[in-house]
N, C-alpha and C positions, 0 to 999 in steps of 0.2 A: 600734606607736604612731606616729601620722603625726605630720612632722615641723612643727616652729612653720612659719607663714607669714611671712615676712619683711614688713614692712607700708613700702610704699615711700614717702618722704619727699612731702610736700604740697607739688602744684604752685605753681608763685606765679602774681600773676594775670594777667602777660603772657603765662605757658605754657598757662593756662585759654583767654585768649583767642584762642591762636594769631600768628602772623604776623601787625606791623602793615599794612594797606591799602597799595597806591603809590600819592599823589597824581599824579592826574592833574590839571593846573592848565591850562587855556585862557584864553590872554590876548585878550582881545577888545576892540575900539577902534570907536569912530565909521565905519563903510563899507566892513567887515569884510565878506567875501562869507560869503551864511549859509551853504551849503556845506562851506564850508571850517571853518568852523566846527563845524556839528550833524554829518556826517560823518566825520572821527575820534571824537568823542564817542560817536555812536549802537556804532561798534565795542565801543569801554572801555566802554561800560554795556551791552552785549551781553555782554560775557567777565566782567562783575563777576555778572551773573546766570545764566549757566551756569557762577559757579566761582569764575573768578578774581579775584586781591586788589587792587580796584581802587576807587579815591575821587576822585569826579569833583569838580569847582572848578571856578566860572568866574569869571574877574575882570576888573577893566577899572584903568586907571593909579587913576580918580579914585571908585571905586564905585559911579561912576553906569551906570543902564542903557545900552547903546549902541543905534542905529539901522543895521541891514546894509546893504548895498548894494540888497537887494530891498526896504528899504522895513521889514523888521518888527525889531517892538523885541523886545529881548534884554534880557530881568533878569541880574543876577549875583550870583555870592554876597558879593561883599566890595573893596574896593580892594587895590591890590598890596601898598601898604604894613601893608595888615591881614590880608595872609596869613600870617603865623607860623609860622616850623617848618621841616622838613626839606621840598625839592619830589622827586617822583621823576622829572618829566615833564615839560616844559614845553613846550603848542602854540602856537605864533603863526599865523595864519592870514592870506593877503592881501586884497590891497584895489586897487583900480585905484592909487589915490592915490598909495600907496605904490612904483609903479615913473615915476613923478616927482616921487620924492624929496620927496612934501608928506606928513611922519609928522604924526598927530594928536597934541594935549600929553600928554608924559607916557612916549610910546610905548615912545618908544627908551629911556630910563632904566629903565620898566618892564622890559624885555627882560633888560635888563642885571641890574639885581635878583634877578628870580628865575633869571635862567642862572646866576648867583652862588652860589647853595645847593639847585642841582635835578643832577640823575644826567645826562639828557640833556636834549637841546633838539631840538626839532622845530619844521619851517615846512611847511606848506603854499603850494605853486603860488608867490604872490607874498612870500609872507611872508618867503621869502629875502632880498628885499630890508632886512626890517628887524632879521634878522641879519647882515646884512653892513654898516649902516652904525651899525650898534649894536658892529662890532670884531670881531664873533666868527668873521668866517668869514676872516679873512686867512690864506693862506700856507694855508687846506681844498680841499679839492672841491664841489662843489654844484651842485645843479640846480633848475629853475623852469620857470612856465609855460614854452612852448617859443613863443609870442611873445615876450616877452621874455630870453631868453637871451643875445641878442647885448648889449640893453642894459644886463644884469647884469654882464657881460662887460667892457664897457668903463668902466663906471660903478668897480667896483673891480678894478685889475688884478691884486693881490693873491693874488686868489682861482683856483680851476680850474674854470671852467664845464661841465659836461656838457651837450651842447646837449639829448641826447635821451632822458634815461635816464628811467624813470618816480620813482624815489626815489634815494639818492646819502646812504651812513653815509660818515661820516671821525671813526673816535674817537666821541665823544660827541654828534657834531653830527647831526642829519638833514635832509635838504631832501627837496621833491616836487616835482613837477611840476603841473601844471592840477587844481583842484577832487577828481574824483574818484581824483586819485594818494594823494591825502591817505588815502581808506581804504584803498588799497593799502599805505600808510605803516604806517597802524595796525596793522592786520593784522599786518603784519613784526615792531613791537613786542611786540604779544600774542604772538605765536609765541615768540621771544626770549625773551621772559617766562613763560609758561607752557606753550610747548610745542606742537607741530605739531594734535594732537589740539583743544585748547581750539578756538587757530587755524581749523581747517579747521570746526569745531562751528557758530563764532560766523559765519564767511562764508558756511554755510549757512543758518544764522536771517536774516541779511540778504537773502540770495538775491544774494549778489555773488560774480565769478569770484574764487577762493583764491589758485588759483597764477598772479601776473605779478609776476615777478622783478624787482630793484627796477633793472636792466640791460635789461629791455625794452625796445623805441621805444614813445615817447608815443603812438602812433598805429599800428595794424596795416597789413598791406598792403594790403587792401582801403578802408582809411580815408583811408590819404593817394595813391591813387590818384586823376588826375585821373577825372572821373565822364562819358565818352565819352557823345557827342549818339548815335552810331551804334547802332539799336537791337539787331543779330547782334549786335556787341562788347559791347554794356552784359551782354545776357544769359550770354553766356562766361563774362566776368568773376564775376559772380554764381556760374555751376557751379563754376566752376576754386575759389571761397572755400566753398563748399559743400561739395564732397569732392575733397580734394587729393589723395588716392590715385589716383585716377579717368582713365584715357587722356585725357591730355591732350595726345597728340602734337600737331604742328602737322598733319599728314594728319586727326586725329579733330578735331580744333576747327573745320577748314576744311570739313568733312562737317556738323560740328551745325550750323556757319550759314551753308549752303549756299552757300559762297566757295569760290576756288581758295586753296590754300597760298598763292599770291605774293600774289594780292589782301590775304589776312586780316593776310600779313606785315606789307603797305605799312599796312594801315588800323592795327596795332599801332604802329608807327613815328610815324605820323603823329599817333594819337590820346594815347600814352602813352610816346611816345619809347622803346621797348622793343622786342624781338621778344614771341612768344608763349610762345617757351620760354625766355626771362628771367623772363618775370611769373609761370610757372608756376612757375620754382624759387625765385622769392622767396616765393611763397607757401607753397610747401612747408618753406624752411627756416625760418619762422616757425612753419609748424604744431611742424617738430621740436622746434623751441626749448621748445615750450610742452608736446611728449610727455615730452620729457625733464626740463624744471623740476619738471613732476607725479608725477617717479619711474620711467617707462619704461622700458623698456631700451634699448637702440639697435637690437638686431634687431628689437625689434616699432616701436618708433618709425619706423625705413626701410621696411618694410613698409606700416603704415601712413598715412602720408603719399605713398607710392609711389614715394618715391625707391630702392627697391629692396632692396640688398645694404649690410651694413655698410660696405663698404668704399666704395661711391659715397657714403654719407652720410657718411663721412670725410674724404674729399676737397671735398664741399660744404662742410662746417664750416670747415676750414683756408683755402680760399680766399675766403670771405664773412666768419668770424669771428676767422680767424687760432687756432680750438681743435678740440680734437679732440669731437664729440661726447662722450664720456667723459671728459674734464676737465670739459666743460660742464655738463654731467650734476652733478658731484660739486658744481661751483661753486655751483650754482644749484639744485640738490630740497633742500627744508625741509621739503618736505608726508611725515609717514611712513606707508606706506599699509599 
């Protein structure tokens, strides 16, 4: 005779429902760059429809619509004061205005408000600004556009500026750098929140790069290189960012653009304050950086970048980053592949 089935006690209707959503809340003001705004947004509503438990907001101090800085109006759901409840998220995003100290009415109180009953706080590129004089960033770390950082910097001394980092946690707080660090931002939160897989899901629906660690320069090395008149050099330049593995002696550079060694030296020197084989190992330890954040190993990351042997990519590391590839490694991969 088969035995009674035990009949298991009726769920209640928060266990029916599952986990409640995390408000995501964006605070949006008069001359908001839209970027900075629809840009972490598009992320969280990318991960809310592949999955994850996400409840988009947007609001402004007074519920009225706001006007961006490009010009197009933005509806919102509600005024701050009419947002009720628990926040999980809170983005501010910047605004030219805002890094000479002209906040729109409301702004700064708003900030304060919901930083008051949200999990974290996040700013996009300028928005730092109006966490820091909204109180919240004293005695943090943080970063921002990388124009202004110096006047972040002097504006609250308080604070520890990152001049270059693309995003910057301290505890609960988050800052970005320029525009599109903001979905880099994101990205890191969703990760965090649901896990490398959602993460890497959602950055392929956007078709943006996954892994740039929130410790990378704002800027790669081919970006903030000055951009040489010399047409041999401009084209180098280009190979050398193209496949960094790739002979890049000073005898093979001075062969592709038909210079002597001394010549290509003085035009490096002259055009980029460099030798050839500076620019090539900054290039390459950028590329490591970014084999390794993505989960590499360090024998194939030296490999392919061409810096060779483990042990030369360990000594690269130490004397440019003061780490070992493999702490770096450890610090920096979130992606799990």
């Amino acid at each position: 005779m088969p035995l009674p089935r035990s009949t298991p006690p009726p769920r209640s209707a928060s266990e029916r429902r599952g986990p409640a959503p995390r408000r995501i809340v964006m605070l949006a003001f008069e001359g908001a760059r839209l970027l900075d705004v629809t840009g972490p947004l598009e992320v969280f509503s990318a991960a809310a429809r592949l999955g994850g438990r996400y409840e988009i907001h947007i609001c402004s101090p007074d519920g009225r619509s706001v006007t961006t800085a490009s010009g197009t109006r933005l509806a919102v759901d509600a005024a701050v004061p009419d947002t009720a409840g628990p926040v999980d998220t809170v983005l501010v995003p910047g605004a030219e205005e805002l890094t000479q100290s002209r906040f729109p009415p409301g702004l700064l109180d708003s900030v304060r408000a919901l930083a008051g009953r949200s999990r974290r706080v996040a700013s996009v590129c300028s928005g730092a600004f109006a966490l820091a004089a909204a109180g919240l960033l004293d005695g943090r770390r943080a970063t921002t556009h990388w124009r202004h950082t110096a006047t972040l910097a002097a504006r609250h001394p308080a604070l520890t500026v990152d001049p270059d980092a693309l995003y910057v946690r301290d505890g609960d707080l988050f800052t970005s750098a320029g525009v599109s660090a903001g979905i880099d931002l994101a990205l890191a939160l969703v990760e965090a929140d649901e896990g490398p897989d959602l993460a890497r899901e959602v950055a392929r629906d956007l078709v943006v790069f996954m892994q740039r660690p929130g410790g990378q320069s704002q800027f790669s090395v081919p970006a903030r290189t000055p951009r040489p008149r010399h047409d041999a050099l401009r084209a180098l330049l280009d190979a050398i960012a193209a496949d960094p593995a790739a002979d890049h002696s000073n005898t093979a550079l001075a062969a592709r653009a038909g210079l002597s060694p001394r010549h290509l030296t003085r035009l490096f020197r002259e055009h980029l304050g460099t030798t050839p084989a500076g620019h090539v190992e900054a290039v390459r330890l950028e590329a490591a950086q970014t084999f390794l954040a993505n989960g590499e190993t360090v024998t194939v990351t030296a490999r392919r970048t061409g810096v060779g042997s483990d042990e030369s990519l360990r000594r690269l590391f130490l004397r440019h980053l003061g780490v070992t590839p493999s702490a770096y490694r450890s610090r920096f991969h979130t992606t799990a592949r």
